[in-house]
C-alpha positions as CSV (number, residue, x, y, z in Angstrom):
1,X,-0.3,0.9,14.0
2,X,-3.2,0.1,16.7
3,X,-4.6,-1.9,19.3
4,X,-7.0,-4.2,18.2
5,X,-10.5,-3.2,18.4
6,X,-13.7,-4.8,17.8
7,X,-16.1,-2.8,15.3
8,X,-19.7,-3.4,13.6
9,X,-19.9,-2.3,10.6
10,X,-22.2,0.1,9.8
11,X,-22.2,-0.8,5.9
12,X,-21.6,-3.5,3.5
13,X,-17.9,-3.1,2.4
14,X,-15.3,-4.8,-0.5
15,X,-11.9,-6.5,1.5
16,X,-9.3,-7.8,-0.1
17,X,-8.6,-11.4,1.6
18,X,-5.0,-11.9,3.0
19,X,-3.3,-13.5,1.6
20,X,-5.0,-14.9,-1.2
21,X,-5.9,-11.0,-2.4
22,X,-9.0,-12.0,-3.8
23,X,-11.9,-9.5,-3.3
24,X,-14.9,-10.6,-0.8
25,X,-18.3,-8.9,0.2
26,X,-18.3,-8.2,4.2
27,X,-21.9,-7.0,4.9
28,X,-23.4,-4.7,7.1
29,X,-23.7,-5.1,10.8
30,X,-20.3,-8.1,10.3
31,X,-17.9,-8.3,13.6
32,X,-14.6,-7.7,12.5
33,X,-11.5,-6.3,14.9
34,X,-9.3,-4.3,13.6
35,X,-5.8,-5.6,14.2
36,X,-3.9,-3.3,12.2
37,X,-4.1,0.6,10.6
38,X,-1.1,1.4,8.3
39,X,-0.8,3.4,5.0
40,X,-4.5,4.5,4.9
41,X,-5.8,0.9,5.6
42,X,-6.9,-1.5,8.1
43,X,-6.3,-5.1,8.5
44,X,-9.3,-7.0,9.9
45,X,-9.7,-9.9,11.4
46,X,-13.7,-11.1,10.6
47,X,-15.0,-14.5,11.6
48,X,-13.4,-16.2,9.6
49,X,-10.5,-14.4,7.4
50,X,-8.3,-11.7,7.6
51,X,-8.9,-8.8,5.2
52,X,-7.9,-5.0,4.2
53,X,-9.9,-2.9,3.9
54,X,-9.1,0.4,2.4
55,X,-9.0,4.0,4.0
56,X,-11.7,5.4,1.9
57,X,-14.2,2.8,4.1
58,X,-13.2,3.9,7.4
59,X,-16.3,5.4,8.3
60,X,-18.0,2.2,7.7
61,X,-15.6,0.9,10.5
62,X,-16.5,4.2,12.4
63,X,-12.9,5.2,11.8
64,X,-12.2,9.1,10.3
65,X,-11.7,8.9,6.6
66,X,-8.7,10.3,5.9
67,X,-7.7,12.7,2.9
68,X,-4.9,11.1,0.6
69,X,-4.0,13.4,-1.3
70,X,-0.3,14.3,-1.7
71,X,0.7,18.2,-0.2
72,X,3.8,18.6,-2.4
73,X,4.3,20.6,-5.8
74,X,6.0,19.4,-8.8
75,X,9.6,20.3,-10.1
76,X,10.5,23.5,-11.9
77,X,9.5,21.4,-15.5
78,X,6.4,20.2,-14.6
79,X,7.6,16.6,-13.5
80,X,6.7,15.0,-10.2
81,X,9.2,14.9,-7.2
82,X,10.4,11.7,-6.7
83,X,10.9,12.1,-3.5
84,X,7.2,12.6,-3.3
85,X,6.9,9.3,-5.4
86,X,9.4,7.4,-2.5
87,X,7.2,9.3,-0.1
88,X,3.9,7.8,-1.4
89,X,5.8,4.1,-1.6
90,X,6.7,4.2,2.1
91,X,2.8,4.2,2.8
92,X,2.1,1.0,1.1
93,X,2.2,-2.2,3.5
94,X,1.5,-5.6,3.4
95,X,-0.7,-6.1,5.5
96,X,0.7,-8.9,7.2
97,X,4.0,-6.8,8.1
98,X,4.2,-3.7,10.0
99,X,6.6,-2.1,7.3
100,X,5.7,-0.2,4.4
101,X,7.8,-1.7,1.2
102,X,10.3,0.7,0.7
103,X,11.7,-0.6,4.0
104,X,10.7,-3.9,3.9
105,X,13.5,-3.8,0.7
106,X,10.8,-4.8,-1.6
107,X,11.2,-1.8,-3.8
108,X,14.3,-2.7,-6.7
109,X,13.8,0.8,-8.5
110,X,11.8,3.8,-9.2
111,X,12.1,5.8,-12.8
112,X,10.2,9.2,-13.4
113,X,10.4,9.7,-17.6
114,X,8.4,12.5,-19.6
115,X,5.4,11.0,-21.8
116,X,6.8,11.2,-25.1
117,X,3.4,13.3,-26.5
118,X,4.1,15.7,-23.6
119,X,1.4,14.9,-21.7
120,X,2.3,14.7,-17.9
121,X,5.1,12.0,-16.6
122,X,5.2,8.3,-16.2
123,X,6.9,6.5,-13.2
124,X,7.8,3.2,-13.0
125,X,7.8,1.1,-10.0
126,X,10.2,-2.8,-10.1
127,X,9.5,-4.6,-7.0
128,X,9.3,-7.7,-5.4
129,X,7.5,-9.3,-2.5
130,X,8.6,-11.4,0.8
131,X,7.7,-14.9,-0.8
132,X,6.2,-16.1,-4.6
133,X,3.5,-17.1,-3.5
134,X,1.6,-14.2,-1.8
135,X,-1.6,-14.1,-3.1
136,X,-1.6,-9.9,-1.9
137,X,1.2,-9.2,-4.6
138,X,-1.7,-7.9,-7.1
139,X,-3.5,-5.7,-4.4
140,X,-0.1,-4.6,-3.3
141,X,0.8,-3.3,-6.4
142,X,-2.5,-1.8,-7.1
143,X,-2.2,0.2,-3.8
144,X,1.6,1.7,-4.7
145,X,-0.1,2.3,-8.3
146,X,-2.9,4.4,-6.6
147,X,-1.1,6.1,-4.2
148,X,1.9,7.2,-7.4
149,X,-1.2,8.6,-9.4
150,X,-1.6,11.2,-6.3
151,X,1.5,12.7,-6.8
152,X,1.5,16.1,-8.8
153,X,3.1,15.8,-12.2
154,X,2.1,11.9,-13.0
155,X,-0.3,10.9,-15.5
156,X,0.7,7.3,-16.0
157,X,2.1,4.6,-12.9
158,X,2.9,1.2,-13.5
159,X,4.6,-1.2,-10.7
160,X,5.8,-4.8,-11.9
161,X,6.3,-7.5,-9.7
162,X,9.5,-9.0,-10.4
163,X,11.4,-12.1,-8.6
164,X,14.7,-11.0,-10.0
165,X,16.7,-10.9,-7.7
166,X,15.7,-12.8,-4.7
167,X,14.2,-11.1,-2.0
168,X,15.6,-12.1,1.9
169,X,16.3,-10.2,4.8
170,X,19.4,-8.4,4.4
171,X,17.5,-6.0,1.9
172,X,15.4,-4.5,5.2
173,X,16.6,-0.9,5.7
174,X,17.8,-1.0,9.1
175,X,14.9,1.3,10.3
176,X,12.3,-2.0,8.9
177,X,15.3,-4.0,11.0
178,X,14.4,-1.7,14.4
179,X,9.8,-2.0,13.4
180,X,10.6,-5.5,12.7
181,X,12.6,-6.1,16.1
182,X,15.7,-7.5,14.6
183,X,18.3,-5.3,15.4
C-alpha cells in the first residue's frame, strides 16, 4: 500500500473503472492520484472516477514497472506448485479493499489436474466476491487468471465466480481481520 500521490501521466492508458469494471481511455497529460498500489496495480483516483490501472503501465504513472513473473520451479512431474498457484492468488485485490482475495475469504477452492492430451496442467480457480453486484468481479477474475498463467507448469487457468455459498465476514483469514482493522 501507499500514500496518495498526485501524478501526470505521461501517456494515454486503458483503466478498468471501479466498480463498474468497464474499461475507459485516460489520456496523456490526465491528473490522477494514486490512492492505492497492491498486487502489481494502482488504484486511481482521476477527476472524476476511480480506476486500476495495471502494473505493466506504471511508467506512464512514473512508477518502476515491475517484473511479474513467478521465481519458483515446477514439481518433480512437471505440474505447477500449488503453492505457487495460492502464492499468485494472494496478489490479486480488489481494489477497493486492502486485502488480496485469498484473505479476504473470497477464494472457495483451487484444483491443479493434468491436460488429458498431456500438454501442461490446468488449474481451477471457484471464488466469490464481497457483494453480487460488483461490477470489478470480471476484471477481478481476469487478474487471478493472468497472474495463474505465470506459474511454471500451467497451460490452461480458469476462475468462476460463484455465489454459492454466501460470502460474509467470518470467511476473512484472521491476518485480512488484523489489514482490515477488525480484530
Amino acid at each position: 500500500m501507499s500514500t496518495t500521490k498526485e501524478r501526470i501521466l505521461s501517456r494515454e492508458v486503458a483503466a478498468v473503472a471501479i466498480p463498474a469494471g468497464n474499461t475507459i481511455i485516460i489520456p496523456s497529460g490526465a491528473r490522477v492520484f494514486i490512492t492505492q498500489t497492491l498486487g502489481g496495480s494502482y488504484t486511481v483516483m482521476t477527476d472524476s472516477s476511480l480506476v486500476r490501472i495495471d502494473g505493466k503501465d506504471a511508467d506512464a504513472l512514473g512508477e518502476t514497472v515491475t517484473d511479474s513473473t513467478v521465481q519458483t520451479s515446477t514439481l518433480a512431474d512437471g505440474a505447477p506448485d500449488p503453492a505457487a498457484v495460492w502464492d499468485q492468488l494472494k496478489k490479486v485485490y480488489d481494489p477497493e479493499i486492502p486485502v488480496n482475495i485469498v484473505d479476504l475469504g473470497l477464494v472457495y477452492s483451487m484444483d491443479v489436474s493434468k491436460i488429458e492430451s498431456g500438454e501442461g496442467h490446468r488449474v481451477d480457480v471457484a471464488m466469490t466476491l464481497t457483494a453480487p453486484g460488483c461490477g470489478m468481479g470480471p476484471a477481478i477474475a481476469e487478474d487471478a487468471k493472468n497472474k495463474i498463467l505465470l506459474v511454471p507448469g500451467v497451460s490452461t487457468a480458469e476462475v468462476r465466480i460463484t455465489w454459492e455459498p454466501a460470502w460474509n465476514q467470518q470467511m476473512i483469514s484472521e491476518e485480512g481481520k488484523m489489514q482490515l482493522g477488525l480484530i
